[in-house]
N, C-alpha and C positions, 0 to 999 in steps of 0.2 A: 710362353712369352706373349704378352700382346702386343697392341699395335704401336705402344709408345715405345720406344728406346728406353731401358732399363724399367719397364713394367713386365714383372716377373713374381710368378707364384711357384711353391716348391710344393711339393704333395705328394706322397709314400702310394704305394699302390696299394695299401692296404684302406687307405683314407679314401682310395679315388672308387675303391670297390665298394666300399658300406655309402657312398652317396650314391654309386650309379644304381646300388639295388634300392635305395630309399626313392629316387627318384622315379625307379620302374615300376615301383609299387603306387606313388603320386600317380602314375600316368594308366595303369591298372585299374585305380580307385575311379578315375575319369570316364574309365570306359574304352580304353584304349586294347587292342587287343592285337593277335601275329596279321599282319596282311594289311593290319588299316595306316593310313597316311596320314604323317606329322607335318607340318611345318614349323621351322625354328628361325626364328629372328631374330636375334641376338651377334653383339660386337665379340669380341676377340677375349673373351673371359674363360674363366674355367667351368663354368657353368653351362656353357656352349657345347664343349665338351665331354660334359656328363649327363647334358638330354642327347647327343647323339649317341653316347654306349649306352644309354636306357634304352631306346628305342629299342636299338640295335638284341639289348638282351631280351626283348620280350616278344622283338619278331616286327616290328613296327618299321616301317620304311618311314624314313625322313627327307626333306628337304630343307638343305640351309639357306635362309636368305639374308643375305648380308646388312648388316645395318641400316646403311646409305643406301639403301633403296628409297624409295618414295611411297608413302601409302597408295600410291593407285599400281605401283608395280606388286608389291605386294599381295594385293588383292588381285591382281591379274593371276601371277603365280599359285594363290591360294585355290584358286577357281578350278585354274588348269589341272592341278591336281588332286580334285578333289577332298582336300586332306580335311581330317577330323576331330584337327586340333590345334593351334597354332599356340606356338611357346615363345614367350617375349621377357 
């Protein structure tokens, strides 16, 4: 569910598996690898979702940071931990 009242996605697990592994392979492809740090930017979507089980399948530590942040929080956060990718 997202953030609005009746905004709603349905998704089989079988559909949320062939994007998490298409996704881990995008973030592969980037250079992304087990140990290194993501940051994710992203509102309340299913997409959101499927770069945190990417990560997660390929060993990558994430941080989310929520929409509504402000570009300078953002980049504060980014700083802080070092991450090696940011997903928006």
């Amino acid at each position: 569910e997202g953030n609005e009242p009746g905004d709603s996605t349905k998704i089989t697990y079988r559909e949320l598996l062939h994007k998490v592994c298409q996704f881990a392979n995008v973030l592969r492809s980037q250079g992304v690898k087990k140990g290194d740090r993501v940051s994710i930017y992203l509102p309340m979507i299913l997409e959101l979702v499927v770069a945190m089980l990417a990560c997660a399948r390929i060993g990558a530590l994430h941080s989310v940071v929520f929409a509504g942040f402000s570009a300078d929080s953002l980049c504060e956060r980014i700083l802080d931990c070092s991450c090696s990718l940011l997903i928006t």
